[in-house]
C-alpha positions in Angstrom: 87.7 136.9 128.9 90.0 136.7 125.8 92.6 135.4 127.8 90.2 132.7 129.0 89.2 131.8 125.5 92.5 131.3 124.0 93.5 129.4 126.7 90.8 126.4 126.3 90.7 126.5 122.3 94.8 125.6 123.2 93.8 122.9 125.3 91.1 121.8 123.0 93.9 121.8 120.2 96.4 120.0 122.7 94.1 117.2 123.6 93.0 116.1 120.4 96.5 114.5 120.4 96.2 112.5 122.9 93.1 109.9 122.2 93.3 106.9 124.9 89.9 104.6 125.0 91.5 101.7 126.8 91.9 102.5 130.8 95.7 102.5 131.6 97.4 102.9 135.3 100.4 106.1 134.8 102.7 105.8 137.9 103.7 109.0 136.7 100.7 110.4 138.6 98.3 113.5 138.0 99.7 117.1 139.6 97.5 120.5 138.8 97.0 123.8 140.4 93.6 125.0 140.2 90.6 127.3 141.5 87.7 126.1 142.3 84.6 126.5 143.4 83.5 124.3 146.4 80.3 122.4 145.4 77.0 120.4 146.8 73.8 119.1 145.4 72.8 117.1 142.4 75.5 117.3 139.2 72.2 119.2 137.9 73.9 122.3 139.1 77.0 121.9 137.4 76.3 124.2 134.0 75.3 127.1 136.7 78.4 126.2 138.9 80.6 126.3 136.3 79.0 129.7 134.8 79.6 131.3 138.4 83.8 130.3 138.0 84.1 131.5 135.3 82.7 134.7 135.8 84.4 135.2 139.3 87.5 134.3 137.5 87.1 137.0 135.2 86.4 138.9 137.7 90.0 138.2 139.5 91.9 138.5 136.8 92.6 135.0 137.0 94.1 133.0 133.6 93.2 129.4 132.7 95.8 127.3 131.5 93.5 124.1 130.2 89.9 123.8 130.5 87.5 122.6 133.1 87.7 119.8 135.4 85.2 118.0 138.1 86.6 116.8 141.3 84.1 114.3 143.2 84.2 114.0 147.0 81.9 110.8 146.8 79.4 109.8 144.7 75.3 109.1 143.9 76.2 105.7 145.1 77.5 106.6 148.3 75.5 109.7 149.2 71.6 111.0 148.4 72.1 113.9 145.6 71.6 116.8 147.7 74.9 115.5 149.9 77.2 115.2 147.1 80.5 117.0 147.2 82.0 118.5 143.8 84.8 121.3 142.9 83.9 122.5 139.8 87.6 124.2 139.3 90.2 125.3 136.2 93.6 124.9 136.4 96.2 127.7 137.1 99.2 129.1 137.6 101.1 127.7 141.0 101.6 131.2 141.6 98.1 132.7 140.9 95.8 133.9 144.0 92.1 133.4 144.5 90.1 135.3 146.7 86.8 133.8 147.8 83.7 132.7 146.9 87.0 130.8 145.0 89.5 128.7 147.0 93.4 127.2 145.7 94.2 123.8 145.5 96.4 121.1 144.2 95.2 117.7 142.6 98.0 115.8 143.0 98.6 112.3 143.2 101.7 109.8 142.9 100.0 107.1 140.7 96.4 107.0 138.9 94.2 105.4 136.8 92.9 107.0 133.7 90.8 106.7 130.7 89.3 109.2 128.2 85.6 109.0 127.6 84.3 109.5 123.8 80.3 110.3 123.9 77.8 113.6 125.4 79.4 115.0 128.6 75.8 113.5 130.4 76.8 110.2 129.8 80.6 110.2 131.6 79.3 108.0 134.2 78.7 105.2 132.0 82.7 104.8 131.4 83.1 104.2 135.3 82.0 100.1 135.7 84.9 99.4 133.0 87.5 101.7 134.5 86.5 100.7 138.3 87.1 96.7 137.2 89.8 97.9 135.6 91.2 99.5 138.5 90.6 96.5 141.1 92.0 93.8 137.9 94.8 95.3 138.3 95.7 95.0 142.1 94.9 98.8 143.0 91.8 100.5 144.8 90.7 103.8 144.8 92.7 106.2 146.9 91.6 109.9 146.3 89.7 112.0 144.8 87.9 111.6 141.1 89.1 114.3 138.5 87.2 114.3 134.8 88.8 117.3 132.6 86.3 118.2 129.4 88.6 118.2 126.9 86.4 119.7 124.1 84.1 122.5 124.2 80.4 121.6 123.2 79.1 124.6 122.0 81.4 123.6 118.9 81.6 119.8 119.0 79.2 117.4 118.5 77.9 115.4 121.8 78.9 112.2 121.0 82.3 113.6 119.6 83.2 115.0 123.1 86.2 113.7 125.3 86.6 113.4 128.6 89.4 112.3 130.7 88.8 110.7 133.8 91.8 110.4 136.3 91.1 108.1 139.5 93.7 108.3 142.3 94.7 104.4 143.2 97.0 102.2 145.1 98.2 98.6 145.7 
């Protein structure tokens, strides 16, 4: 568990370099290996969900090398909330196993839009209209799935002082 703990105050530490409010497209794409923990039902569940990783990762032996991400399958606007499709997952070593309830996987993608979110980790969604006109201003469309990585923890930061990155996979 101290292993786990060092690892996100580092990332926590790490990210506060990197402030970026205006949406920008990186052709240098997104690439992570993480666990995860397959997902569906109403983003309600995520504090649980996220509880249960972490504890199974514990339980592996398993190290974090940044703190936790979302991926999104689809969306409230696509799907009722019981149908929605999340990972709640860490990244990891390439190397490192998982064993289930946990499954491996690799978010990687060639080129992506991306924008970090200031403001309470319940109020992420209200940085998607500007990113997704952002996105389609720009000539690409969405071409994969959603990532958001909480870049600060909030049992020590204040709500509104919170970041979030969101990575959207895209293409011309």
């Amino acid at each position: 568990m101290r292993r786990l703990g060092y690892a996100l105050v580092l990332c926590c530490l790490v990210s506060g370099l990197c402030a970026q409010p205006e949406p920008r497209i990186r052709a240098s794409g997104e690439n992570f290996t993480y666990v995860a923990l397959e997902c569906q039902g109403p983003y309600t569940l995520v504090p649980q969900k996220l509880g249960e990783l972490m504890a199974e990762m514990q339980k592996q032996g398993q190290e974090m090398l940044a703190g936790p991400s979302m991926i999104y399958y689809n969306s409230p606007a696509q799907v009722k909330p019981e149908e929605l499709t999340w990972d709640v997952c860490v990244p990891v070593h390439a190397m490192e196993k998982a064993a289930p309830p946990l499954k491996k996987g690799e978010y990687k993608h060639a080129t992506v839009a991306e924008v970090i979110y200031k403001g309470p980790y319940d109020s992420v969604s209200s940085a998607y209209p500007a990113l997704m006109e952002f996105i389609a201003r720009n000539g690409y469309a969405v071409s994969g799935p959603i990532c958001e990585t909480y870049m600060d923890d909030p049992t020590s930061t204040k709500p509104e002082d919170c970041r979030t990155l969101i990575v959207v996979p895209v293409q011309k």
